[in-house]
N, C-alpha and C positions, 0 to 999 in steps of 0.2 A: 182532716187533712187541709193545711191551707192553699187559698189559690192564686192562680196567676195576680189576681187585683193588690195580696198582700205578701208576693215574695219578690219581687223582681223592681225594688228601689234602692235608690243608692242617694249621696249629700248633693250630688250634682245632675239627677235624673238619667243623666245617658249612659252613663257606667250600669244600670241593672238591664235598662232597655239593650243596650249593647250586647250582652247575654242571651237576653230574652230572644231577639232579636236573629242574633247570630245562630241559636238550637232551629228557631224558626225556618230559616235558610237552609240550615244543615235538611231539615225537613222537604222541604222544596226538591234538593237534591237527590234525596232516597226518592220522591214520589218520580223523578224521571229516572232513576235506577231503574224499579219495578218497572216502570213503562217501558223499557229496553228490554226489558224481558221478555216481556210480552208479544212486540214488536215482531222481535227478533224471531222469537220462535216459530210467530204467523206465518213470517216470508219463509221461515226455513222449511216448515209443515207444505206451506205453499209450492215451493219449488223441487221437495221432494216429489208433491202428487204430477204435476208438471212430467217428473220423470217417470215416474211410474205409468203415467197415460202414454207415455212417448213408444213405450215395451208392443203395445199390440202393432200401432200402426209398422212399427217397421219390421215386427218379422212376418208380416201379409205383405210386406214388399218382395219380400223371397218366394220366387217361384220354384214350380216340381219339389215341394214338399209335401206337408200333411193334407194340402188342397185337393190332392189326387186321390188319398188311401181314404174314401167315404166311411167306410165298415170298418176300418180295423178300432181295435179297442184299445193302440197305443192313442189314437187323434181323439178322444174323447176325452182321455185322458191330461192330453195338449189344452183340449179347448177350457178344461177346468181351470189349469193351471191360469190360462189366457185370462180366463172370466177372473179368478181373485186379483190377477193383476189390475185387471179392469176397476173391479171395486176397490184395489188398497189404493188406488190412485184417487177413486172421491173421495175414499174413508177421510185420507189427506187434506182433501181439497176444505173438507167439513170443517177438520179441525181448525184450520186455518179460519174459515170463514167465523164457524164459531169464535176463535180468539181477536177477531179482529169485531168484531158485530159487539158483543158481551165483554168485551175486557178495553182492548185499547181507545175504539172513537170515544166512547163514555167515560174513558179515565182521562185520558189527554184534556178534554172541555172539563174535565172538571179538575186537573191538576190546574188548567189554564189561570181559573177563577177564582181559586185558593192563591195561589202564588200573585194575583193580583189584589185579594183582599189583604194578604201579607205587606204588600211592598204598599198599597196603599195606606196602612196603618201605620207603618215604619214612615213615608215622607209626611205624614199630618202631622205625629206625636213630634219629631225631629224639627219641624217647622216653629210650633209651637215651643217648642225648648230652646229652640234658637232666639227668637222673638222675648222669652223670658230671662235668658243669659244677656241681650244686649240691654234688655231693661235695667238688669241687675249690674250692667256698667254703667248706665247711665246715673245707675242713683249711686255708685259707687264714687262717680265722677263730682257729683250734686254735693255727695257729702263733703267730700277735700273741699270745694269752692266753698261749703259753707264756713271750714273748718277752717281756711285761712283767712275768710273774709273777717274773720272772730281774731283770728291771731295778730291781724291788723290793726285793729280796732283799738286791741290791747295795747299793742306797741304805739300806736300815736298815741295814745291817751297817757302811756307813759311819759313819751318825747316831751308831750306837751307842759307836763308837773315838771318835767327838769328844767325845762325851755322858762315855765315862769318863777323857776325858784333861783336860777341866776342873776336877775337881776338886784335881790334882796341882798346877795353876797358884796357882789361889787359897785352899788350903792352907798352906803358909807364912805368909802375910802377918796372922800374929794376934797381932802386936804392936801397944803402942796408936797407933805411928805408921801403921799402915797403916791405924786406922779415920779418920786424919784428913778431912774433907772435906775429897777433891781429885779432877781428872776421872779416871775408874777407862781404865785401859791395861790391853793384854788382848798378853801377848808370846806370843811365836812357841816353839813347842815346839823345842829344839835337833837335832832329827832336818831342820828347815828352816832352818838355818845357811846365810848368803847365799852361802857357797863352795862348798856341798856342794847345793844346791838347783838343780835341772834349769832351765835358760832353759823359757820358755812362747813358743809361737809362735799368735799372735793376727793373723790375717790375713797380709799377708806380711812383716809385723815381727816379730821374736823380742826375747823381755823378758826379761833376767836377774832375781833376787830383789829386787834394788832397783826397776828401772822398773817390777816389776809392783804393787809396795807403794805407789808414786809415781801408778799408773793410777787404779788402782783407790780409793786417800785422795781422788782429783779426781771420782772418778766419784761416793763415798758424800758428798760434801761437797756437790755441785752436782747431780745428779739428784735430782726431786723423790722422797724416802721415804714412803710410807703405807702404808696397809692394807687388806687387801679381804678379804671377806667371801664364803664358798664353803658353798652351801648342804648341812645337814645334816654339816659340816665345822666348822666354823667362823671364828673372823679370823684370815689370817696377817697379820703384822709385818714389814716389813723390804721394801716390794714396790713395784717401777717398772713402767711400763707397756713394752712393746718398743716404743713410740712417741719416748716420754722417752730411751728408752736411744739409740735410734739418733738426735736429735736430738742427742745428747752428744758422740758419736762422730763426727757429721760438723761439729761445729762446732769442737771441741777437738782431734780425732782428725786431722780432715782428710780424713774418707771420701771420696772423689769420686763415689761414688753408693750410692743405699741399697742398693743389692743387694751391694755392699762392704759397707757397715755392718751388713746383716742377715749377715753369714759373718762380719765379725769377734763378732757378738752371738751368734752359733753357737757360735763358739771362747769364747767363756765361758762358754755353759753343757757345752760339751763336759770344759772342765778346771775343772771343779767350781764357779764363781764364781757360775753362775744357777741357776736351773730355775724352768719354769714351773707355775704351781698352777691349779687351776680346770680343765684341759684334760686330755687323755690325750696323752702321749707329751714329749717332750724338743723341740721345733723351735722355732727361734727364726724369728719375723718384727715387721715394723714395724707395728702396729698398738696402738693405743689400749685396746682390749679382751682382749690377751691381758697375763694378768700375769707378771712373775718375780718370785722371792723370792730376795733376797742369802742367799746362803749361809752359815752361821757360819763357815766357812773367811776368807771375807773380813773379816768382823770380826776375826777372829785377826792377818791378816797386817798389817791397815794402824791396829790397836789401837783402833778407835771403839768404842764402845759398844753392843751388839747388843740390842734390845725385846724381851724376851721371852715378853710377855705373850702368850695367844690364849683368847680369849672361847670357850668350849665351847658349841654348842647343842644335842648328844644329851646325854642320859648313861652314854652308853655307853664309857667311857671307857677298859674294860679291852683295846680292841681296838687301842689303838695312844698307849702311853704317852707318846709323844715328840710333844710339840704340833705342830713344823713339818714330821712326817713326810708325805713325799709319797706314802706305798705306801696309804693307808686306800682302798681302793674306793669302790664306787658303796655307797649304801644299803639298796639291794634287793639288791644281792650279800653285803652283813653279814649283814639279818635273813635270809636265805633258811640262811644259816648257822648264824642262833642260837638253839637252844633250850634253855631255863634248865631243862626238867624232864628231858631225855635226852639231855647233849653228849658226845659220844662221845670229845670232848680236854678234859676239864675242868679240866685244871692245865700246858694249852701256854701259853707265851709268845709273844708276836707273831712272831716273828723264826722260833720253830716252828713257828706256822702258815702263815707266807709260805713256809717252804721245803718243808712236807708240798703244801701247795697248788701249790706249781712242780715237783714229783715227779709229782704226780695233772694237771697239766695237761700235764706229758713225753707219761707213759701214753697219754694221751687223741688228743695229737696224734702219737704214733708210731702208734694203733690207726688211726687215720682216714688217715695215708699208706697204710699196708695195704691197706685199703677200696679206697682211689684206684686202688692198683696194679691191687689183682684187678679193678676196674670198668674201668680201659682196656686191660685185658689180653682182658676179655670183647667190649667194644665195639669192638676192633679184630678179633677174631674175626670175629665178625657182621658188621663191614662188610665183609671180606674176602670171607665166603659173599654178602652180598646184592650186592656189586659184581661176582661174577663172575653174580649167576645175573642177575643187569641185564642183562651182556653177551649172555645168552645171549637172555636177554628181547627186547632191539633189534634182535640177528641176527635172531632170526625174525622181527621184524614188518619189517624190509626184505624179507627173503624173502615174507613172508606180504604185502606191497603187489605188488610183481613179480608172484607168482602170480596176485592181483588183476588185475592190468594182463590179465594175458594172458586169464584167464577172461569178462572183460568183451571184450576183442575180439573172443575166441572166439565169444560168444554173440551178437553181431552179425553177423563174419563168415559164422557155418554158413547163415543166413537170407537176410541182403540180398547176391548179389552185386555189385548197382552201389553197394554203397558198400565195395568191395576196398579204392579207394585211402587212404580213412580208417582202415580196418582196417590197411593194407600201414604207414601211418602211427605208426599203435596199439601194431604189430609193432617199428617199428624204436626207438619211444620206449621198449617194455619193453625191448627189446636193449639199450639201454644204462646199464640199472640194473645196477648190479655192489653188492651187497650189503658185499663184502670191501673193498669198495674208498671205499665210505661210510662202512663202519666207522673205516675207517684216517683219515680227514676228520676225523671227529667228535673220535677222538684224539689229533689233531696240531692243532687248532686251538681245543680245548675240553682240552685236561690240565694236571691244577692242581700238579701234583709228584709224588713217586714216594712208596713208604712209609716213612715215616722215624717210625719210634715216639719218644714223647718219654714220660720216666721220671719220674716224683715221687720224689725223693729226699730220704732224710732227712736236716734240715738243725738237726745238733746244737749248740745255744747258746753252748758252749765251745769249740765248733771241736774236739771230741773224735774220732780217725780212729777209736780204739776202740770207740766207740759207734755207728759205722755198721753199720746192720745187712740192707746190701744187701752185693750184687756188681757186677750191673749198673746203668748210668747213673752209677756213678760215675767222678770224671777219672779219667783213665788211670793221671796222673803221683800223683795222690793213691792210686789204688787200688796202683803199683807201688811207691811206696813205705810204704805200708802192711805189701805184702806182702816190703818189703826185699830187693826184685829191681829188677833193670833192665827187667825183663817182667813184668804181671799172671799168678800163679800158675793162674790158668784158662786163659788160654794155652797157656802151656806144657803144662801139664795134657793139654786137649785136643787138642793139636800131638799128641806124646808117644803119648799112646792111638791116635789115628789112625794113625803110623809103626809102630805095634805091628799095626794090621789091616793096614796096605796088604798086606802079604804073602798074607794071605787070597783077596784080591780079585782075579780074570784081567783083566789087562792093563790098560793105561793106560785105555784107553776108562772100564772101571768105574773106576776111582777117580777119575776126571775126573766120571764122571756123578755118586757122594754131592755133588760142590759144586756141581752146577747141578740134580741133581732136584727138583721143585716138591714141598718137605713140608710139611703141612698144621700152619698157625700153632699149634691146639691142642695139639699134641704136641710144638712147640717148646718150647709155654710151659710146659708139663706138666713137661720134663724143667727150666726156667728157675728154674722156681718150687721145684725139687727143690737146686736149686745155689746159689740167692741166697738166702746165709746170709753172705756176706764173710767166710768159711772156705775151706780146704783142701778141693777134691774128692775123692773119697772116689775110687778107682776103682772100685768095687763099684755106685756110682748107675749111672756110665757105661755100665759091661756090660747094664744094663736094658733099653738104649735100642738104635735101629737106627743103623748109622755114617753112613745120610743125615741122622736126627735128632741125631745131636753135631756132623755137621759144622754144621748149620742153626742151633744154637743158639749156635757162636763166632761166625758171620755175625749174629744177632740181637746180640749183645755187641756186636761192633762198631755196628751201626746205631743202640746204646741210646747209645755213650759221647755224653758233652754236646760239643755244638759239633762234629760228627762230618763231613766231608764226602762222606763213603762212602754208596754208593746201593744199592737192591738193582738185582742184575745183571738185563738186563732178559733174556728169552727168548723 
């Protein structure tokens, strides 16, 4: 039967504890049920005996009755009656005593301590899972900064090839027929020769070098041009609304719906023709407020005339020489960077600061995956210890109600025998609390999944397999061919090492038991953390370790790969 340690996970940790959790609570509640009971009954046993001792003193307040008639054998018969009243009044008093002595102080201090190891366990784990979700923004946040600082980089680096291949154009032309005034044509570099030029595929039409020079002359001819103005930036030139654009597309184009025309507006700025200004990131949609700015590449292909003007409003000017560059950041990201009396890069050029900047934001977001690991490598620890000692938690308080049951019948039973058949009742109700058998309930109708770890893996910008610098969580097919095997070299690895001990070990039984012995997650991860370097095992780590903890840690490899269907065995 499996237990608390492996049924009660879920993708984001608090969704199984939540569960968990909540039956837990529910538990809490039953255990001050029963105690109401208990309680209740005490005072009630209590206040009956109360009344029953109340019977003699007051009819000895009545005088010239049985006080007179010494001899007769009806006052004998009085004083019998008097005497059982006498005793059902302690009989009462007992029970009470009993139920309060053997059932409630002892239940209460121990409900107390239960529902305080509960809620204690509940704010540690939640603490921790808080602390591991802000991390997992943090490096969520790490990634975007690294992933635009890269897209930056890209786009100057481009600016920059266009920026020095204009002057090779209009160079030549310094003869005095070229100053003639006439509309100035902007031709196509011979590297974009309409034969050797890749088709563009723009939604689900493909353009060769002619349709797309033909598109694109209709598109700068008839979409409204202007400029907009982006604070602490200044004016770009050359800029359609995604409103305008998609109005073009479905009118000329033939889009059948804008969510067509927002994917063909995608595929333009994907092959260089847009981008958007004003905004963080590259997505095109149909709206009036986001802008794009034509690209000089389009001026090129369909020879119109490109504005080159743009109105500066800082003067800060040395941070990004290229007017229609889209890499300049926020402004409180500039000045936080710039100090005229102590710059630590005082003769970089843009293009070296965007790329020392996308190196320093790598760092940052490879440290913070780190972080992430060791923080769910800890937080899966600890839930492991507090979900088993829960388990052990709820056994006893089913045991610990059961014993309840019985001691409360007890303490009725020893006292009153005309109430056996309540008791005989009492008896047969605790008979059928089966404790194992509740448990097994609770996990078959309340289990959220088994433990399946999920890995933060580093996710390098160039799609570089060199630069990973795990073992586990990565694909299988990528880590195998990495390692230019048809099998991950850990594998085999540790296959290989274990055929090396089997010999060691008496008889099937033991080597069967290293892959089902319960080993304690810390020292999986202990030896995990020793091997995840996306290198060669060493055999020398291995020997460190015991042959339950290597075989325990290719079982956690498997349960790390992404998209894995493998469970742990249950026991």
């Amino acid at each position: 039967m499996p237990g608390f340690a492996d049924s009660f996970w879920s993708g984001d940790y608090a969704g199984g504890l939540g569960v968990l959790f909540g039956k837990l609570e529910q538990g809490i509640v039953e255990n001050q049920q029963v105690l109401t009971i208990a309680r209740m009954r005490a005072e009630a046993e209590e206040l009956y005996g109360r009344r029953l001792g109340d019977i003699v003193p007051t009819t000895d307040k009545m005088t010239g009755g049985f006080a007179k008639d010494d001899g007769a054998s009806l006052r004998k018969a009085y004083e019998g009656v008097r005497g059982e009243m006498e005793e059902a009044s302690k009989n009462h008093k007992k029970i009470a005593s009993n139920i309060g002595e053997l059932v409630v102080l002892p239940f209460t201090r121990w409900c107390d301590a239960h529902a305080a190891r509960v809620h204690n366990s509940r704010d540690d784990l939640l603490a921790r899972i808080k602390a591991h979700d802000r991390q997992a923004e943090v490096v969520r946040k790490l990634r975007s900064s690294y992933f635009n600082k890269c897209r930056q980089v890209e786009d100057l680096e481009e600016e920059n090839k266009l920026a020095f291949q204009e002057p090779e154009k209009t160079e030549p032309s310094t003869s005095p027929a070229s100053k003639a005034p006439k509309t100035p044509i902007i031709k196509l570099p011979d590297s974009e020769d309409p034969e050797d030029a890749e088709p563009i595929e723009l939604g689900d039409e493909t353009y060769h070098a002619e349709g797309v020079k033909k598109l694109l002359t209709g598109m700068l001819n008839t979409i409204k041009l202007g400029e907009t103005k982006v604070a602490f930036l200044g004016t770009y030139q050359n800029v359609s609304t995604g409103a305008d654009i998609v109005e073009y597309i479905q009118k000329v184009m033939g889009a059948s719906s804008i969510s067509y025309a927002e994917r063909i507006g995608q595929d333009l700025v994907s092959n260089g023709f847009l981008r958007l200004v004003g905004n963080v990131g590259n997505v095109f949609a149909n709206s009036s407020k986001l802008n794009y700015q034509w690209r000089p590449r389009v001026f090129q292909i369909t020879g119109i005339p490109e504005k080159k003007k743009l109105d500066r409003v800082s003067s800060i000017g040395s941070v990004a020489e290229n007017a229609d560059s889209p890499v300049i950041g926020s402004m409180g990201e500039m000045l936080s960077g710039w100090n005229p009396l102590n710059n630590p890069h005082p003769n970089e050029t843009p293009i070296e600061k965007l790329q020392r900047e996308a190196r320093e934001a790598d760092e940052k977001y490879k440290v913070g995956v780190r972080k992430l690991d060791l923080l769910r490598c800890n937080l899966e620890e600890t839930m492991i210890d507090h979900l088993r000692f829960m388990e052990r938690c709820e056994l006893d308080r089913l045991k610990a109600i059961k014993a309840v049951m019985l001691d409360f019948s007890g303490a009725i039973s020893n006292v009153i025998p005309s109430l056996q058949s309540t008791v005989d009742n009492m008896m047969l109700y605790q008979e059928t609390v089966q404790p194992l058998g509740d448990l097994r309930y609770f996990l078959e109708n309340y289990r959220t999944g088994p433990f399946v770890p999920k890995v933060q893996v580093y996710d390098n910008y160039y799609n570089n397999v060199d630069g990973k610098q795990q073992t586990f969580g990565v694909d299988l097919e990528a880590r195998a061919r990495h390692d230019r095997k048809r099998v991950p070299i850990i594998v085999t690895t540790i296959l290989t090492f274990l055929d090396n001990h089997y010999p060691d070990l008496e008889g099937d039984e033991a080597r069967r038991g290293i892959w089902i012995v319960d080993v304690p997650l810390a020292a999986t991860h202990h030896l995990r953390n020793s091997i995840n370097t996306g290198k060669a095992i060493p055999r020398e780590i291995l020997e460190r370790y015991e042959i339950p903890i290597v075989a325990s840690v290719l079982k956690l490899y498997l349960l790390e790969l992404p998209g894995t269907s493998l469970v742990k065995s249950t026991r």
